[in-house]
C-alpha positions as CSV (number, residue, x, y, z in Angstrom):
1,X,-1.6,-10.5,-9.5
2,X,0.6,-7.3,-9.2
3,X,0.7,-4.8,-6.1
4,X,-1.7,-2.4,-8.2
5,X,-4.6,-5.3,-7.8
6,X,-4.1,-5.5,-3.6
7,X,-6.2,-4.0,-1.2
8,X,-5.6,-2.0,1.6
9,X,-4.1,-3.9,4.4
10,X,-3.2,-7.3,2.3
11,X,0.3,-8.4,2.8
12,X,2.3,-9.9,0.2
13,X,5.5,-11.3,-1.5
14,X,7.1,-9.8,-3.8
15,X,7.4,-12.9,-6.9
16,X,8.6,-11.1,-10.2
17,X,9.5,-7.6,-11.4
18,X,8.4,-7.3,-15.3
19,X,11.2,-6.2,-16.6
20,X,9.6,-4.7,-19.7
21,X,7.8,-2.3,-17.7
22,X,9.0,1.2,-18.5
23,X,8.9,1.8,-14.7
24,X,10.7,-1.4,-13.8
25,X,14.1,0.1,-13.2
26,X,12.5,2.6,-11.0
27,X,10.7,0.4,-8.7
28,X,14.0,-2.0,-8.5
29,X,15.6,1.7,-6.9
30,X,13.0,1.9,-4.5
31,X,13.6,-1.5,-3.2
32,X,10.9,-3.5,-4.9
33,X,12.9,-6.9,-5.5
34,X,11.4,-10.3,-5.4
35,X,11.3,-12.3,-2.4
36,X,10.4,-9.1,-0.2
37,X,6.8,-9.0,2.0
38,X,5.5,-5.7,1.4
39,X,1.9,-4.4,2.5
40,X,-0.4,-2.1,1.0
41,X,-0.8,1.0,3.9
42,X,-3.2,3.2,2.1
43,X,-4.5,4.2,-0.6
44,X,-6.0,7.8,-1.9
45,X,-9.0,9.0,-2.6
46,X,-9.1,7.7,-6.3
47,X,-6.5,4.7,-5.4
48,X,-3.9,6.4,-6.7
49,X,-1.0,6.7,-5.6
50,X,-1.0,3.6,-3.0
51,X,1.4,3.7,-0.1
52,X,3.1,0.5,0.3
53,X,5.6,-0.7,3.7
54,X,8.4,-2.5,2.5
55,X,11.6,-3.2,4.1
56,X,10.7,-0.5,7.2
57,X,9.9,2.3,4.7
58,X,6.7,3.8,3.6
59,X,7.1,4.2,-0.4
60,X,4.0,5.9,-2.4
61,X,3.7,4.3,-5.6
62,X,1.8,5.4,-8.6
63,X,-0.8,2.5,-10.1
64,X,0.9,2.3,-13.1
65,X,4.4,1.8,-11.3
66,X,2.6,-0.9,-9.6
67,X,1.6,-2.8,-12.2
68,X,4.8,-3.8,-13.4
69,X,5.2,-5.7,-9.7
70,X,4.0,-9.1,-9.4
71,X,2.9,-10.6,-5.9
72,X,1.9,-14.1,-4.6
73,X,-0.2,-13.8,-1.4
74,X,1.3,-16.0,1.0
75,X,-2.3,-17.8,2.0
76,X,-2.4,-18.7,-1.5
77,X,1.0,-20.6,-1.8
């Protein structure tokens, strides 16, 4: 599952940044590192971009940024 496939208001953790991505090294900038909780905060009108809290900030992220950012949610450990 990747932060592109959450809805809003689901909390997750952060597992594994797919390093092939083209994005990948962008999203690592912004914070996006495993073994963070983050939480999808909204999302537009077409779901894209979604805003995501991580780490005390409020990041918008495209879809296809998102994709590259795989999550675990924690009920499903």
């Amino acid at each position: 599952m990747t932060v592109a496939d959450l809805n809003f208001g689901q909390t997750a953790v952060i597992k594994n940044i797919d390093l092939k991505h083209p994005s990948s090294c962008r999203v690592i900038e912004y914070g996006f590192t495993p073994g963070q909780e983050l939480q999808v905060v909204n999302k537009s009108i077409f779901n894209d971009p979604l805003s995501v809290s991580l780490r005390g900030a409020l990041i918008a992220i495209r879809k296809h940024d998102a994709r590259c950012i795989e999550v675990i949610i924690p009920n499903e450990l």
